[in-house]
N, CA, C, O and CB atoms as a CASP TS submission, in Angstrom:
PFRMAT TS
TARGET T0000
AUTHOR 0000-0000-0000
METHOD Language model
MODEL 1
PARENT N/A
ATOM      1  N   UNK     1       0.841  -1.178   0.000  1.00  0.00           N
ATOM      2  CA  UNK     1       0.000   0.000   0.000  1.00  0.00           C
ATOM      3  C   UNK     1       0.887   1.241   0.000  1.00  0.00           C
ATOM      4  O   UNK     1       1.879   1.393   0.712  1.00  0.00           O
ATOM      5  CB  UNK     1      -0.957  -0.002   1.217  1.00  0.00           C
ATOM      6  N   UNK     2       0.400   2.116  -0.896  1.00  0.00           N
ATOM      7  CA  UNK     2       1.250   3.534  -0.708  1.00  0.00           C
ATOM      8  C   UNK     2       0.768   4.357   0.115  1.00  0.00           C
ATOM      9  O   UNK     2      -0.354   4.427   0.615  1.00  0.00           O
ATOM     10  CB  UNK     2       1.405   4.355  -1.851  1.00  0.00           C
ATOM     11  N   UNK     3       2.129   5.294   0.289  1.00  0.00           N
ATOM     12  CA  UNK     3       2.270   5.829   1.599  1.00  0.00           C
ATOM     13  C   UNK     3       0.743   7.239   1.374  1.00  0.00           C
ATOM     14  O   UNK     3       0.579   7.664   0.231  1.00  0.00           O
ATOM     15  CB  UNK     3       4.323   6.519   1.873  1.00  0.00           C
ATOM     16  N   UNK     4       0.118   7.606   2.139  1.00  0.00           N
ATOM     17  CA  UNK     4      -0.468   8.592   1.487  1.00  0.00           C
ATOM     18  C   UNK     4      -0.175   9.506   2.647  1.00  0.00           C
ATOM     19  O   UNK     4       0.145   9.156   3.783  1.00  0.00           O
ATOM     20  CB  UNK     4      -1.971   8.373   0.970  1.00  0.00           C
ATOM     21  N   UNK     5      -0.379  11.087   2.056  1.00  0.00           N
ATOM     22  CA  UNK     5      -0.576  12.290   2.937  1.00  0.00           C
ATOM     23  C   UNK     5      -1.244  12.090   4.107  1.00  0.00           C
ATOM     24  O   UNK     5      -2.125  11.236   4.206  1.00  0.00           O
ATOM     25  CB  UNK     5      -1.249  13.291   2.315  1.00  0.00           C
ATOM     26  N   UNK     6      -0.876  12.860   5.079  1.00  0.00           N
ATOM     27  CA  UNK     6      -1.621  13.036   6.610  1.00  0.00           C
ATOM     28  C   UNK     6      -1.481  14.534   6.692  1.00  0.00           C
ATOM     29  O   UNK     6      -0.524  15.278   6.478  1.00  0.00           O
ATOM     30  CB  UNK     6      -0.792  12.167   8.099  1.00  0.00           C
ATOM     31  N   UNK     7      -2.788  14.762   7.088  1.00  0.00           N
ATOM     32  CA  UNK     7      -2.662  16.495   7.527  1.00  0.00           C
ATOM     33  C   UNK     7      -3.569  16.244   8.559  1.00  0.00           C
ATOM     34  O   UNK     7      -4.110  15.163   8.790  1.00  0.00           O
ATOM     35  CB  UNK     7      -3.207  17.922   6.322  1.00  0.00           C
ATOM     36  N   UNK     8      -3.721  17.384   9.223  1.00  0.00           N
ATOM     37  CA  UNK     8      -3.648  17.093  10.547  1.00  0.00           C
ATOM     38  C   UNK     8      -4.764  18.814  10.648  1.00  0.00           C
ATOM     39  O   UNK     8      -4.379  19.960  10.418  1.00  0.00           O
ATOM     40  CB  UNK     8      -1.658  16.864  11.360  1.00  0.00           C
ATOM     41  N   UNK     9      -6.309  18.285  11.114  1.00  0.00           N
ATOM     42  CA  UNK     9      -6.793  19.540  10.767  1.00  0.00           C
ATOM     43  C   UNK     9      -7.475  19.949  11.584  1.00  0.00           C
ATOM     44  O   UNK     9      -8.268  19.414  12.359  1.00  0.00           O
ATOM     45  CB  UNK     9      -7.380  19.664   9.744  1.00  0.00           C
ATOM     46  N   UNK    10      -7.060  21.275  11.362  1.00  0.00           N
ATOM     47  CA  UNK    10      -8.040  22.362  12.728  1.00  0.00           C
ATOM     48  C   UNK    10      -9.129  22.487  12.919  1.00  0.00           C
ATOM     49  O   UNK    10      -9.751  22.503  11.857  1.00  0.00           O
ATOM     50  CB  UNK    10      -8.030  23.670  12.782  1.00  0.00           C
ATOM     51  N   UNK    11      -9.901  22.620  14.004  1.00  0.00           N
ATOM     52  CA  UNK    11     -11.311  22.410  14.109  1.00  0.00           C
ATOM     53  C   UNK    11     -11.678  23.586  13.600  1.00  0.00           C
ATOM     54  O   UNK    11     -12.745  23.724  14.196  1.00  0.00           O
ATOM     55  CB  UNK    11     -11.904  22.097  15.456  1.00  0.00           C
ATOM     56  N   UNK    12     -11.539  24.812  12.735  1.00  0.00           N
ATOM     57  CA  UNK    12     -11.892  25.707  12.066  1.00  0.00           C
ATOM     58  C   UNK    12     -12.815  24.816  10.703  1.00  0.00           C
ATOM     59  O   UNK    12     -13.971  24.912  10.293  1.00  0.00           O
ATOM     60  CB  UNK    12     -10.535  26.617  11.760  1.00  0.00           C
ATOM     61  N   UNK    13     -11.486  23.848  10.253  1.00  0.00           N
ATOM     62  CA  UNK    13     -11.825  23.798   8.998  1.00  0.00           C
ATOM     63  C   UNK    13     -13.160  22.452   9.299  1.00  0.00           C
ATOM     64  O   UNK    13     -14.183  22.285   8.634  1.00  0.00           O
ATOM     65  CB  UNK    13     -10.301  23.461   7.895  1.00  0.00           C
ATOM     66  N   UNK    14     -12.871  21.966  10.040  1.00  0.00           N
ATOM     67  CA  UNK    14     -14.280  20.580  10.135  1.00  0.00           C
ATOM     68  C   UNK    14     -15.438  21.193  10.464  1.00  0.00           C
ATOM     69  O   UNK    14     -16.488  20.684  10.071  1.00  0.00           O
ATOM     70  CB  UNK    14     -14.153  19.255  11.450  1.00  0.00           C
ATOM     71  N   UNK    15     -15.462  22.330  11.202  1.00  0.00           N
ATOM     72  CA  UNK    15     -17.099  23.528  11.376  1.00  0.00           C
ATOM     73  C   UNK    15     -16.717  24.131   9.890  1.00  0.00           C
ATOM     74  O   UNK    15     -17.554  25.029   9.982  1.00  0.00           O
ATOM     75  CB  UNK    15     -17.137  25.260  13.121  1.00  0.00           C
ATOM     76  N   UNK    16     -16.389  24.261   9.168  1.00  0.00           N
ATOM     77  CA  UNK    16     -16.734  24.854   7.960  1.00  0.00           C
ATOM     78  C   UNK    16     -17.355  23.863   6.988  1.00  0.00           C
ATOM     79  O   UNK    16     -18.328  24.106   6.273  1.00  0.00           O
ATOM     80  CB  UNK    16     -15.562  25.484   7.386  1.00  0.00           C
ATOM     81  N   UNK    17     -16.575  22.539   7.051  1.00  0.00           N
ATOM     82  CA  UNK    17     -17.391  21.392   5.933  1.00  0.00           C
ATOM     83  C   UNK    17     -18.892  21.180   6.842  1.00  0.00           C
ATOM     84  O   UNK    17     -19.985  21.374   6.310  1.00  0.00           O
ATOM     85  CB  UNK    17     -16.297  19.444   5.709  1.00  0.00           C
ATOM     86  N   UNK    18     -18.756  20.801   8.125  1.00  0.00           N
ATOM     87  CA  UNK    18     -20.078  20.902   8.421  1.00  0.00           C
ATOM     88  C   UNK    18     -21.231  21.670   8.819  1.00  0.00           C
ATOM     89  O   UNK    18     -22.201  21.075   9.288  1.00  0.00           O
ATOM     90  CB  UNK    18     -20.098  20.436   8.898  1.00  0.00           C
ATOM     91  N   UNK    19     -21.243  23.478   8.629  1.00  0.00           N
ATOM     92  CA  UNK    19     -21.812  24.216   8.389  1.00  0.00           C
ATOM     93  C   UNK    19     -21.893  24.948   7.926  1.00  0.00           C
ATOM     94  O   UNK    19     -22.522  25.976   8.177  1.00  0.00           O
ATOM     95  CB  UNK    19     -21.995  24.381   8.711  1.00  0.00           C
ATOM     96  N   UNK    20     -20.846  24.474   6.489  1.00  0.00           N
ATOM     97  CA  UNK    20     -20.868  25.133   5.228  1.00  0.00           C
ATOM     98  C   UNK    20     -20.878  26.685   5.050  1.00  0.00           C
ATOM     99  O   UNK    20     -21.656  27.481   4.525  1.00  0.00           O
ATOM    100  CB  UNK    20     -21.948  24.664   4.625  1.00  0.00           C
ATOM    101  N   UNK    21     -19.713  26.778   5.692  1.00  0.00           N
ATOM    102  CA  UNK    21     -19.245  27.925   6.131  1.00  0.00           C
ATOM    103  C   UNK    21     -18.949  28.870   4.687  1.00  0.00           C
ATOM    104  O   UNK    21     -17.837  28.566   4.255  1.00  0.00           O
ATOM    105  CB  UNK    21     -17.932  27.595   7.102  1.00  0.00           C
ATOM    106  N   UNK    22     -19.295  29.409   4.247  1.00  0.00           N
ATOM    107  CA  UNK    22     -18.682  30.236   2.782  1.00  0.00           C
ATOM    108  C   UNK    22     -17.859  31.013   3.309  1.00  0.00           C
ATOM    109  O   UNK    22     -18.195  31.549   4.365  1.00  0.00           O
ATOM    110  CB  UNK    22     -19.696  31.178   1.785  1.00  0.00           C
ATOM    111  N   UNK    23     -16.443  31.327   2.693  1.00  0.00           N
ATOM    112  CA  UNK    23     -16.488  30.919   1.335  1.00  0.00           C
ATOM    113  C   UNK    23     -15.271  29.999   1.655  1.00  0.00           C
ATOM    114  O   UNK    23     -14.235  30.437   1.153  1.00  0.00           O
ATOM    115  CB  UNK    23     -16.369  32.141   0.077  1.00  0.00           C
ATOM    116  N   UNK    24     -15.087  28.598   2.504  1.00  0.00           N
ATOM    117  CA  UNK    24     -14.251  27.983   3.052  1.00  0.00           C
ATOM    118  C   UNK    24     -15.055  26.586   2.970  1.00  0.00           C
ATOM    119  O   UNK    24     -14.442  25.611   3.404  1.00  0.00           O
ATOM    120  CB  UNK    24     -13.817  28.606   4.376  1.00  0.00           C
ATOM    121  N   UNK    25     -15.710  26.479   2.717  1.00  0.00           N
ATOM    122  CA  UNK    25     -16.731  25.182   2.687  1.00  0.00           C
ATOM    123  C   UNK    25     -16.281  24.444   1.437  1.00  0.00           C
ATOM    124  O   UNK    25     -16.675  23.279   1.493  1.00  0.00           O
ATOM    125  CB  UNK    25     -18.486  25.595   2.567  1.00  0.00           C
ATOM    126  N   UNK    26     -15.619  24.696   0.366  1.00  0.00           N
ATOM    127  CA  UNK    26     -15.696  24.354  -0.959  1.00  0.00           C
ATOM    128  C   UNK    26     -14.552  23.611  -0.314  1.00  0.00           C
ATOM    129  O   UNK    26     -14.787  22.422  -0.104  1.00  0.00           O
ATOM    130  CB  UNK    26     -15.656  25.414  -2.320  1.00  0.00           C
ATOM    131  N   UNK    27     -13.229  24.109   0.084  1.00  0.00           N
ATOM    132  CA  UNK    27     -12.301  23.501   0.138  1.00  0.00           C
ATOM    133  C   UNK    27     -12.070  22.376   1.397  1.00  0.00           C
ATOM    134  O   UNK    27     -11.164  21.549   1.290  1.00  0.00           O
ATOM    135  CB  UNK    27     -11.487  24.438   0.014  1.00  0.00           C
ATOM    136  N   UNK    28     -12.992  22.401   2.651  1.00  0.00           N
ATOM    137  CA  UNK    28     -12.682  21.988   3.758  1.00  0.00           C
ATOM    138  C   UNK    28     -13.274  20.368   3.255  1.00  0.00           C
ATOM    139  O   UNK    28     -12.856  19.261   3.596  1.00  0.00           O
ATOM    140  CB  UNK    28     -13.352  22.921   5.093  1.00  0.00           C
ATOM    141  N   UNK    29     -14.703  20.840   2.070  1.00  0.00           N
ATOM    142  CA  UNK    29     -15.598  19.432   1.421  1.00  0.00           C
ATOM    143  C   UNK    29     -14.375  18.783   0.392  1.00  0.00           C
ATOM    144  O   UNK    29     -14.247  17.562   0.300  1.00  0.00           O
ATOM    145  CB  UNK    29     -17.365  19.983   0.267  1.00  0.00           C
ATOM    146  N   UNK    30     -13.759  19.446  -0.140  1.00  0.00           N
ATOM    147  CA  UNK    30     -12.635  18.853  -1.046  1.00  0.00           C
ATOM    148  C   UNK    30     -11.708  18.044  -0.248  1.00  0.00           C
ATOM    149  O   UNK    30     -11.615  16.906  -0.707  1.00  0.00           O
ATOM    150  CB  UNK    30     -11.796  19.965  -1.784  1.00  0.00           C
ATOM    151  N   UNK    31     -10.946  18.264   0.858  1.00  0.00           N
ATOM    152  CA  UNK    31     -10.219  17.833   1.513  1.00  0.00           C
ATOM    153  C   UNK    31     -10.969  16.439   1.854  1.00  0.00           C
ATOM    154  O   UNK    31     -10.544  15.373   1.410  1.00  0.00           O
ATOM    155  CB  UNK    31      -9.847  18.773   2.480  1.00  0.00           C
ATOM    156  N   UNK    32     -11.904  16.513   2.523  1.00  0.00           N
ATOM    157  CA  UNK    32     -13.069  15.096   3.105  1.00  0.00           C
ATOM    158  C   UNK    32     -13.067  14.092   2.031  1.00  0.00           C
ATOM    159  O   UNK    32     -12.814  12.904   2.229  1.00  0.00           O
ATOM    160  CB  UNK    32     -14.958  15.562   3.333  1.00  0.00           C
ATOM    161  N   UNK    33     -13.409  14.695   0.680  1.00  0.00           N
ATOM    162  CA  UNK    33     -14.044  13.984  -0.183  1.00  0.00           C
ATOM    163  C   UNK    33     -12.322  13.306  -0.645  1.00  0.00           C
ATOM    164  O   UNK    33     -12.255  12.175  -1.127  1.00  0.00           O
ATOM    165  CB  UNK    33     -15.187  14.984  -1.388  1.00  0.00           C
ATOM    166  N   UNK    34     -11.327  13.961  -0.473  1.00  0.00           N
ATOM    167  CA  UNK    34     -10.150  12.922  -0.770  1.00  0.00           C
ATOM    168  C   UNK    34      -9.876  11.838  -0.055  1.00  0.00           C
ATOM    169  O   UNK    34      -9.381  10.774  -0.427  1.00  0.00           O
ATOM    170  CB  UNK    34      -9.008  13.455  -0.749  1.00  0.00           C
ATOM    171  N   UNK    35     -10.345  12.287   1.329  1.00  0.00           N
ATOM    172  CA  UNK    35      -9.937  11.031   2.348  1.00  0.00           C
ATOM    173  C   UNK    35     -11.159  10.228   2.566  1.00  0.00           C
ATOM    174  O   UNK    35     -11.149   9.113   3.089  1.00  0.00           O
ATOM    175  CB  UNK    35      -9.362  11.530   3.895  1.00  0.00           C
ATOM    176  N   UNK    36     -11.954  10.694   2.245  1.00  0.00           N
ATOM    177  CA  UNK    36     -13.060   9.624   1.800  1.00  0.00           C
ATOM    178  C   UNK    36     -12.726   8.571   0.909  1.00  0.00           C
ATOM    179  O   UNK    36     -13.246   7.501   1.226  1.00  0.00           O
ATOM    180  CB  UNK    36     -14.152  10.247   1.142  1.00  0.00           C
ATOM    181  N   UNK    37     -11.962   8.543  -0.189  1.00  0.00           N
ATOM    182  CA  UNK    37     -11.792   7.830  -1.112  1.00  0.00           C
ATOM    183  C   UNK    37      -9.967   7.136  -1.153  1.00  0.00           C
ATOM    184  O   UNK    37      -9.414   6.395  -1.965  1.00  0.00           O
ATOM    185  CB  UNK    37     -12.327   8.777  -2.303  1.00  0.00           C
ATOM    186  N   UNK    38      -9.441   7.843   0.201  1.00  0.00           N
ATOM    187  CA  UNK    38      -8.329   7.264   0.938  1.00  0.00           C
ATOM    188  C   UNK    38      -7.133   7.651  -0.400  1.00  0.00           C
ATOM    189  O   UNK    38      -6.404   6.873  -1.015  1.00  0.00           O
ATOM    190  CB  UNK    38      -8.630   5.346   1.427  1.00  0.00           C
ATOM    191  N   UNK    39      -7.255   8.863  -0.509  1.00  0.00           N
ATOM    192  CA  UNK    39      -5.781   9.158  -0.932  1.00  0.00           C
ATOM    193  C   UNK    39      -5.353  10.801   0.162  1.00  0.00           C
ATOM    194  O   UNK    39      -4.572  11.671  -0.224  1.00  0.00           O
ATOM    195  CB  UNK    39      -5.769   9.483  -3.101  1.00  0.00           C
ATOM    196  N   UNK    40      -5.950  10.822   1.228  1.00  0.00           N
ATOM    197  CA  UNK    40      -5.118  11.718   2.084  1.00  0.00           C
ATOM    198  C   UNK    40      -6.017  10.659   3.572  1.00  0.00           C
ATOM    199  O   UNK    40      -6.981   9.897   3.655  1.00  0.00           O
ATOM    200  CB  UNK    40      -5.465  13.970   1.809  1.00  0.00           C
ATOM    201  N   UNK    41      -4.954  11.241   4.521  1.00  0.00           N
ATOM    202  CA  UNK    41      -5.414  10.407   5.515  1.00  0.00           C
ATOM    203  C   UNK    41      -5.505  11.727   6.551  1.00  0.00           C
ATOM    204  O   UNK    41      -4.452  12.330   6.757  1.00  0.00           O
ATOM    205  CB  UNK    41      -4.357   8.994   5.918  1.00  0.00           C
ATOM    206  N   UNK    42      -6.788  12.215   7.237  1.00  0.00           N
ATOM    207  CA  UNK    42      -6.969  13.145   8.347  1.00  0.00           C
ATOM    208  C   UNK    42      -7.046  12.993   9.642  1.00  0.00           C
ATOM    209  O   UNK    42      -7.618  12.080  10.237  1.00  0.00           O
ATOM    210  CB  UNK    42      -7.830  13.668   8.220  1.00  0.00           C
ATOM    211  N   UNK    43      -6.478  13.874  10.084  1.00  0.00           N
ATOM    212  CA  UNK    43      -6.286  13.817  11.872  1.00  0.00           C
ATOM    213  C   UNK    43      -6.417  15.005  12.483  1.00  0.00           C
ATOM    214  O   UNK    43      -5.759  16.003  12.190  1.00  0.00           O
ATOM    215  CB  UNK    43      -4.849  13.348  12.429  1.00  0.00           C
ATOM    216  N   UNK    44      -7.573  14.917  13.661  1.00  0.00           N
ATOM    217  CA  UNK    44      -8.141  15.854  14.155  1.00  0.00           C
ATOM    218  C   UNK    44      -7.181  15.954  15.836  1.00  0.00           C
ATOM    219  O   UNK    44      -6.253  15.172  16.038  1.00  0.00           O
ATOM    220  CB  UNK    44      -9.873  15.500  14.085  1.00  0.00           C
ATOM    221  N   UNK    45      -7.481  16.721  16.605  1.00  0.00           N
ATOM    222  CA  UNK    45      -7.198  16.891  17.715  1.00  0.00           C
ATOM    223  C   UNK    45      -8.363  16.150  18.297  1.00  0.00           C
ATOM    224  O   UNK    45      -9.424  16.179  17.673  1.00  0.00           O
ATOM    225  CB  UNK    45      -6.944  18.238  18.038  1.00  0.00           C
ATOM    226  N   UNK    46      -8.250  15.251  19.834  1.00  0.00           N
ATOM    227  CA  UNK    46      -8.764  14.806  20.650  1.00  0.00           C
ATOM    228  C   UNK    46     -10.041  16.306  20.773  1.00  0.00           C
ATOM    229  O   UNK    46     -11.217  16.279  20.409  1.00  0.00           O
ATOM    230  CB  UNK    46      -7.620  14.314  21.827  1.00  0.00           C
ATOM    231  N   UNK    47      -9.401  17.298  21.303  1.00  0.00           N
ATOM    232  CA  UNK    47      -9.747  18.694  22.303  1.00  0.00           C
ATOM    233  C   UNK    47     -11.089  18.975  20.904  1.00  0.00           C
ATOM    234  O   UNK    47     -12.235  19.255  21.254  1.00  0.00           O
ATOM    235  CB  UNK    47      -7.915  20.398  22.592  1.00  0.00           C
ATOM    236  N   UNK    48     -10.821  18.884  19.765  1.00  0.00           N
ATOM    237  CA  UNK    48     -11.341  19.430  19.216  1.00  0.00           C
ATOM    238  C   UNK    48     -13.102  18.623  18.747  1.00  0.00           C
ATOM    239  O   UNK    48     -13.918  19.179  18.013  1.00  0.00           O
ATOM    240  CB  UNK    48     -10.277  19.757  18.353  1.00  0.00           C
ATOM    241  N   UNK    49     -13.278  17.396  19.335  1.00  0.00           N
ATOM    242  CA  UNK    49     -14.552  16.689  19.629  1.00  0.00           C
ATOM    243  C   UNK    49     -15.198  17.658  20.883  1.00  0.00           C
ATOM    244  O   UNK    49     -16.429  17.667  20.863  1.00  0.00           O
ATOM    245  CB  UNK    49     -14.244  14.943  20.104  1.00  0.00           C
ATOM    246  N   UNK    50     -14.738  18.264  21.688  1.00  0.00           N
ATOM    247  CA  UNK    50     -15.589  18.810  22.462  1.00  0.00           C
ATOM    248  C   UNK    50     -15.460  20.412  22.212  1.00  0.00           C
ATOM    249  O   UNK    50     -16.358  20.875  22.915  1.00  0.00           O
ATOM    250  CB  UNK    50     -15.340  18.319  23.874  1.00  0.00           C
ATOM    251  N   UNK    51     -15.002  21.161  21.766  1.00  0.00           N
ATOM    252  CA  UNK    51     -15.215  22.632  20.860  1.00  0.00           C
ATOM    253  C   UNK    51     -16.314  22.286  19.819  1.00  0.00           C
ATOM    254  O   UNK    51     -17.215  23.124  19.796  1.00  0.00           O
ATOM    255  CB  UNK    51     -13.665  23.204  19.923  1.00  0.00           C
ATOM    256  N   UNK    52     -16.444  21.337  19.024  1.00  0.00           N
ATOM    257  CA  UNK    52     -17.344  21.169  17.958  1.00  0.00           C
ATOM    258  C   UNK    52     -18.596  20.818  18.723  1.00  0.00           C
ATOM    259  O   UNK    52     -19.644  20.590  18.120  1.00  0.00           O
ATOM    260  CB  UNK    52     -16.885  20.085  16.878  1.00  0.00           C
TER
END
C-alpha cells in the first residue's frame, strides 16, 4: 500500500465542511471527499470533539 498524505486539521476547517461555512466550505468538502476515497489520511485533535 502507498504511503499517502496526513494532515492534521483544525477544528476551524471541520465547522466549515459541516456548516458550510462560505467561502471555506468548498475547500474543507474537497479535503473530506479525498480522504473519503483514501488518498489523504486526516487527523483531528482529541480537544477538538468537544469545541465542535
Amino acid at each position: 500500500m502507498a504511503s499517502r498524505d496526513k494532515i492534521f486539521l483544525d477544528t476551524d476547517v471541520v465547522l466549515d465542511h459541516l456548516a458550510d461555512r462560505q467561502p471555506f466550505a468548498e475547500y474543507a468538502h474537497r479535503l473530506l471527499a479525498l480522504a473519503e476515497t483514501g488518498r489523504l489520511a486526516l487527523c483531528v485533535s482529541s480537544l477538538s470533539f468537544s469545541n465542535l
